[in-house]
C-alpha positions as CSV (number, residue, x, y, z in Angstrom):
1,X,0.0,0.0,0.0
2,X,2.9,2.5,0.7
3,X,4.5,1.7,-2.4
4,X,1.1,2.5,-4.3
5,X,1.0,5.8,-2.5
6,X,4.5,6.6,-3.0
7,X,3.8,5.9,-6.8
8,X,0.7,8.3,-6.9
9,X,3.3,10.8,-4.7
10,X,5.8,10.5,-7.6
11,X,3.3,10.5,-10.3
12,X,1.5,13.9,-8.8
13,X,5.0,15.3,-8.6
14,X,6.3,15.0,-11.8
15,X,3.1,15.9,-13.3
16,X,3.2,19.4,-11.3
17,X,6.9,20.1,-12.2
18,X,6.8,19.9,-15.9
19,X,3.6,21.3,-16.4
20,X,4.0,23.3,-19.3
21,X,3.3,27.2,-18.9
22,X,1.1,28.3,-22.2
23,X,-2.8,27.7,-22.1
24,X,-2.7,28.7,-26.0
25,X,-5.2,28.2,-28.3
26,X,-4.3,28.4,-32.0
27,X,-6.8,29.8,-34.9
28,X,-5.8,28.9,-38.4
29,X,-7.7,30.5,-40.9
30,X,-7.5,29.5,-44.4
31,X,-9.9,31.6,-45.9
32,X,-7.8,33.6,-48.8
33,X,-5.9,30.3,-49.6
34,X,-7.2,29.0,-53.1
35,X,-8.7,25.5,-53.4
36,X,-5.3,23.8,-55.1
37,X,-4.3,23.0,-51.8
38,X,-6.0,20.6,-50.0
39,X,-7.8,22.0,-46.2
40,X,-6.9,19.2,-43.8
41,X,-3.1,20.5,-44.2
42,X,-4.5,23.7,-42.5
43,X,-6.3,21.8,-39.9
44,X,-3.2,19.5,-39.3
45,X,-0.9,23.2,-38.9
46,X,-3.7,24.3,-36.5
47,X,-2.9,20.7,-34.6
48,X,0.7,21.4,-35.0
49,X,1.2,24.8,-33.8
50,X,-1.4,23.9,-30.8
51,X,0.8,21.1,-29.7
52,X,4.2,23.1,-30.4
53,X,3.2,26.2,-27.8
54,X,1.0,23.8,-25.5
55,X,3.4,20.5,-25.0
56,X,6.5,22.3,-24.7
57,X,8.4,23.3,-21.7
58,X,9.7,27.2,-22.0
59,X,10.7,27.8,-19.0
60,X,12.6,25.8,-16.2
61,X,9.9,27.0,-13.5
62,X,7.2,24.7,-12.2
63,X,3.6,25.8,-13.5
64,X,0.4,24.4,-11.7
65,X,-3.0,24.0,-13.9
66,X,-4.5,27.2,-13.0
67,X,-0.7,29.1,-13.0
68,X,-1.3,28.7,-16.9
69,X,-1.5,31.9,-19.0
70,X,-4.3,32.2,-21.6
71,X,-3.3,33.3,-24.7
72,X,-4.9,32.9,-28.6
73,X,-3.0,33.1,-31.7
74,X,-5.3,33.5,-34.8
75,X,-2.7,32.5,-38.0
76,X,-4.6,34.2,-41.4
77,X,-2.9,32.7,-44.1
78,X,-2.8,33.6,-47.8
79,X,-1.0,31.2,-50.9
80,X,1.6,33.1,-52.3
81,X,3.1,31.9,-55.8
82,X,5.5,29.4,-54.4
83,X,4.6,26.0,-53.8
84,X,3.4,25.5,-50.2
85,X,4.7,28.9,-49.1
86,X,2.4,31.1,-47.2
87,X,2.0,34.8,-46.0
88,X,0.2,35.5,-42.9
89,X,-0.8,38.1,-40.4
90,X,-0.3,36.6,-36.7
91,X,-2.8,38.0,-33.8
92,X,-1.3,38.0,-30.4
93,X,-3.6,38.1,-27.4
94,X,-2.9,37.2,-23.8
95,X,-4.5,37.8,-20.4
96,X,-3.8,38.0,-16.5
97,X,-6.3,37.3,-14.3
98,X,-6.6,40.0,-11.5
99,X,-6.6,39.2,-7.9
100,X,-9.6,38.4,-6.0
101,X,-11.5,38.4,-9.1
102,X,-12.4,36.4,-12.3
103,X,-11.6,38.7,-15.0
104,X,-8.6,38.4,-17.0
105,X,-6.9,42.0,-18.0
106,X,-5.5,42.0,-21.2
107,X,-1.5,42.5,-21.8
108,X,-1.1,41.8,-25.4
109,X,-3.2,42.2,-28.1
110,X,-0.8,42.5,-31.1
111,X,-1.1,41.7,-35.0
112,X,2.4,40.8,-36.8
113,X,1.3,41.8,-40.0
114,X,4.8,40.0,-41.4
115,X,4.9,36.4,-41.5
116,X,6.3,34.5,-44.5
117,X,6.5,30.6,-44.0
118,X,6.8,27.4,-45.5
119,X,4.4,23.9,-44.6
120,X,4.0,20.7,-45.5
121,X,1.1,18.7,-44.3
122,X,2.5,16.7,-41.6
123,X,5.6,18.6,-41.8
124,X,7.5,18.0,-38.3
125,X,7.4,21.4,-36.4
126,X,10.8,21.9,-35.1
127,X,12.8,24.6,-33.2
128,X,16.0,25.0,-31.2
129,X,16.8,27.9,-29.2
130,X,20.9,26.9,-30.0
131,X,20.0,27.3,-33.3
132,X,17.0,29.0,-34.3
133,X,17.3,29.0,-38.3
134,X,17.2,25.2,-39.9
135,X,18.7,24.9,-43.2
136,X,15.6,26.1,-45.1
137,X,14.5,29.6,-43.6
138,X,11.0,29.6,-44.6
139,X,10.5,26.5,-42.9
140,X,12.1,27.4,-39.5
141,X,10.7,30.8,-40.0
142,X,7.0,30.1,-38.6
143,X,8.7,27.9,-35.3
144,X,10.6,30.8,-34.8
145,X,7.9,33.8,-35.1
146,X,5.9,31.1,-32.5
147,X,8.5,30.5,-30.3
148,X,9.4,34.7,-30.2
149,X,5.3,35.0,-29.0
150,X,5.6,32.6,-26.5
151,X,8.6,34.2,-24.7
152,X,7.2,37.5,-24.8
153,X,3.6,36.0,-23.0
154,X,5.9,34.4,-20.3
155,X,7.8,38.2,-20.6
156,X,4.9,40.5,-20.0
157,X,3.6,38.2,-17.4
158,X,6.1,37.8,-15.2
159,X,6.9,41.1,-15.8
160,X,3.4,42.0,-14.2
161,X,4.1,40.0,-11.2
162,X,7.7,41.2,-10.3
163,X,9.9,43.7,-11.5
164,X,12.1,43.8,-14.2
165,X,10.4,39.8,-13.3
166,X,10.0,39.4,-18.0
167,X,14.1,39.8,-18.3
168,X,15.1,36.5,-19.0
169,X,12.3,36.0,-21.7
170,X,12.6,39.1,-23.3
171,X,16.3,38.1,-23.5
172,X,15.3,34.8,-25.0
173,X,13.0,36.7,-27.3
174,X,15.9,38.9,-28.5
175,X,18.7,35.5,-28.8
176,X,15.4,34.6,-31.5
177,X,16.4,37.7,-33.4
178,X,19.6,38.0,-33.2
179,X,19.4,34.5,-34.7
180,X,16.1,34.7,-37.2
181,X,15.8,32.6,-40.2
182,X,17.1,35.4,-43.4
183,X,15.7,35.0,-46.7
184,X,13.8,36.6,-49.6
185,X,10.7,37.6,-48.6
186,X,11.7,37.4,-44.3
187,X,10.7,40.4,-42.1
188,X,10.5,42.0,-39.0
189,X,13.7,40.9,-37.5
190,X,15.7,43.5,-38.3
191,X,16.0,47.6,-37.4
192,X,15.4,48.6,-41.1
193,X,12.3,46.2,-41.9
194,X,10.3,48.7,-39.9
195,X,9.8,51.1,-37.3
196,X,7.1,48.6,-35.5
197,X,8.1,45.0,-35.6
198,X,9.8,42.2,-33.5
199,X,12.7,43.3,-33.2
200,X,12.1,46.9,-32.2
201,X,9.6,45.6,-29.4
202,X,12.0,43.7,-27.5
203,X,14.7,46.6,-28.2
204,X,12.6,48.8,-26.6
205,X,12.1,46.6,-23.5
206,X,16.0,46.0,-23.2
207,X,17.1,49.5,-23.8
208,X,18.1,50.9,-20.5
209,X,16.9,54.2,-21.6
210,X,13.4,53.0,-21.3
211,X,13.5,51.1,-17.8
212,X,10.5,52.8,-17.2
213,X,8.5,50.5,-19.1
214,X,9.1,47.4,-16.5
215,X,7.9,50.2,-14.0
216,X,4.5,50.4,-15.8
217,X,3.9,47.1,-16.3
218,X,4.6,46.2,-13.0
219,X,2.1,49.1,-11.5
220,X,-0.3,48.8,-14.0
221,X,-0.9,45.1,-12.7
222,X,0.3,44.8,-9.5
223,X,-0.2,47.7,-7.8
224,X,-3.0,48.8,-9.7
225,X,-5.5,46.2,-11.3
226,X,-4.5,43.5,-8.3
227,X,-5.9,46.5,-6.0
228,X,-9.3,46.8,-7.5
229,X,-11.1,44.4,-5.7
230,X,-9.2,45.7,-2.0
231,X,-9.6,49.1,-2.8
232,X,-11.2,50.6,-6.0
233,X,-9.6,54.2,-5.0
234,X,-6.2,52.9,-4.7
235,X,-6.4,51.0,-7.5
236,X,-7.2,54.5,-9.6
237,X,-4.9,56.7,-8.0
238,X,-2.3,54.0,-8.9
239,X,-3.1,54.0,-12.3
240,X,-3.7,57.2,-13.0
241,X,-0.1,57.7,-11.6
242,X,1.1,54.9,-14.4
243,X,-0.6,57.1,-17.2
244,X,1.2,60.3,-15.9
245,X,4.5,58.3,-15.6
246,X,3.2,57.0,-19.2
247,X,3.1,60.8,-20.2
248,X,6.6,61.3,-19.2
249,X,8.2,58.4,-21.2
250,X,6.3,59.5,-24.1
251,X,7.2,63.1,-23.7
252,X,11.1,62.3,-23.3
253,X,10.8,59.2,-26.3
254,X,7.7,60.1,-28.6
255,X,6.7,57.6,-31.3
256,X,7.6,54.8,-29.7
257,X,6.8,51.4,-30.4
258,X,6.7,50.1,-26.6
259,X,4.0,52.9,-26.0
260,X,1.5,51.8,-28.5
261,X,1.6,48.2,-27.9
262,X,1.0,48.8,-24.0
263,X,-2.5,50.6,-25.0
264,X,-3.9,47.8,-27.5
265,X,-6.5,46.1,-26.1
266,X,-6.9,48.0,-22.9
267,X,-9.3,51.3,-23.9
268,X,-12.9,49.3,-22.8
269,X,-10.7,48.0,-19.6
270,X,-9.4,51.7,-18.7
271,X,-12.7,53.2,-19.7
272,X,-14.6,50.9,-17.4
273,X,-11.9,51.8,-14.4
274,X,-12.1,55.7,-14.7
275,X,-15.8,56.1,-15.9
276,X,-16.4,55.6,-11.6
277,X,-13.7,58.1,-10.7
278,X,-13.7,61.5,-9.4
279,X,-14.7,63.8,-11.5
280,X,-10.8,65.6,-11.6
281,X,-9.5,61.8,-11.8
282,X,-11.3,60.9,-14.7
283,X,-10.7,64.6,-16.3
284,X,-6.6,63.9,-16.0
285,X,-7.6,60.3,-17.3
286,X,-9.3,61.3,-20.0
287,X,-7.1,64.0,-21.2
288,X,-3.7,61.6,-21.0
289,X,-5.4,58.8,-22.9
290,X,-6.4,60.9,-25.6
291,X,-3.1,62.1,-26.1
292,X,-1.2,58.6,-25.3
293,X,-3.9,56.7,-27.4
294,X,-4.6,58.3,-30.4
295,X,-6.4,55.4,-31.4
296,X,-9.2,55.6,-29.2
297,X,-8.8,59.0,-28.6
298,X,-12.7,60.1,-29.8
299,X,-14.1,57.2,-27.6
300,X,-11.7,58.1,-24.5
301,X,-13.5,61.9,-25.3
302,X,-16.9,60.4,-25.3
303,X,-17.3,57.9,-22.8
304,X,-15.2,59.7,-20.0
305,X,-17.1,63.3,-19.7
């Protein structure tokens, strides 16, 4: 009998310490892709990519069940002119849950407008952070944008738990582009392919210019949204502090990319927060929004009076 026990002991155990850290669900959508190539490869790359970000282990830390971050990657592919080649757009979105409560606050909510790959149906998905470009780039070029995602989920998460808590995964993230697949057709891993892409979003979380960042994130989350449900006041006054130190950053560094991917995703979550705030809160709220978020600046106007 204590054998069996021990054995249920062990089993539990192991189960709990390589527990894999990505709830993900993966979207392919096959829409724009002509009817020459058969449609079960696109449910087979759905299976794939689903198994790549779920079964893997990322990280060396132990992840209970409900420890798991939810995150969704919608893949929208369309056939270019090359045989099994493929350019997609890749939507990013991953959630926190806040303490005390049920809701989940968003952290990213990105689309990577850049993604040039190659697949074969049962194609084996492969990727090694030693070496992150196989010898044909398109093919290691989707593991790779996949595996860059991933690290920055585990980044912006931890990073919303502890300061400076994402650096070893943004670090990770950046070892992906220092090493990125290179071919005709390959972007977003390089300074000159844009002025918004993967490889200026992890520059601007390394740069020790914009440190401030980590403090954000960090008070955005922790200090603020983990307060709501203790303290709705606190929690405010907290945020509205991280939009005024949001102000500064952009002030000093305008136009950076770090900036508008910290507001995508969050206008209906901020809106929701200040709409119950004193009236001179929610004036200062509304007025740094609708200068940091161009975006939703006309909704920020409206819906915060």
């Amino acid at each position: 009998m204590n054998k069996i026990i021990l054995f249920f002991y062990f089993t539990l155990t192991v189960t709990f310490v390589s527990a894999q850290e990505l709830n993900a669900r993966v979207t392919v959508v096959a829409n724009r892709v002509g009817n020459t190539v058969n449609r079960s490869t696109f449910i087979t790359l759905q299976t794939a990519l689903n198994n790549f970000l779920n079964n893997r282990k990322w990280t060396k830390d132990a992840y209970a069940a409900n420890e798991k971050i939810d995150c969704n990657f919608l893949l929208n592919l369309e056939q270019t002119s090359d045989a099994n080649v493929y350019s997609a757009s890749l939507s990013v979105q991953a959630a926190r849950p806040v303490f005390n409560t049920s809701y989940l606050s968003p952290i990213i909510n990105y689309k990577d407008d850049n993604v040039l790959f190659k697949y074969v149906e049962f194609q084996i998905l492969e990727f090694n952070e030693s070496r992150v470009s196989g010898s044909d780039a398109l093919v290691s070029n989707l593991t790779a944008v996949f595996a860059y995602y991933a690290n920055l989920v585990l980044a912006f998460d931890n990073l919303s738990f502890a300061p400076k808590g994402g650096d070893v995964y943004f670090q990770k993230a950046q070892n992906i582009i220092n090493n990125a697949p290179d071919g005709r057709g390959i972007s977003g891993w390089k300074a000159f392919d844009g002025i918004r892409n993967r490889y200026w979003l992890v520059e601007n979380m390394l740069n020790s210019r914009y440190n401030i960042m980590h403090d954000v994130y960090y008070n955005y989350y922790r200090l603020g949204m983990d307060k709501l449900y203790e303290d709705e006041n606190v929690s405010r006054t907290e945020l509205l502090n991280v939009l005024n130190l949001l102000n500064s950053f952009n002030t000093e560094n305008p136009n950076t990319m770090i900036n508008q991917f910290f507001f995508q995703g969050k206008s209906t979550e901020l809106i929701k927060i200040f709409s119950k705030a004193k009236a001179m809160d929610k004036a200062r709220a509304s007025e740094l929004l609708q200068k940091l978020d161009l975006t939703n600046a006309t909704t920020y106007k409206e819906q915060l009076k």
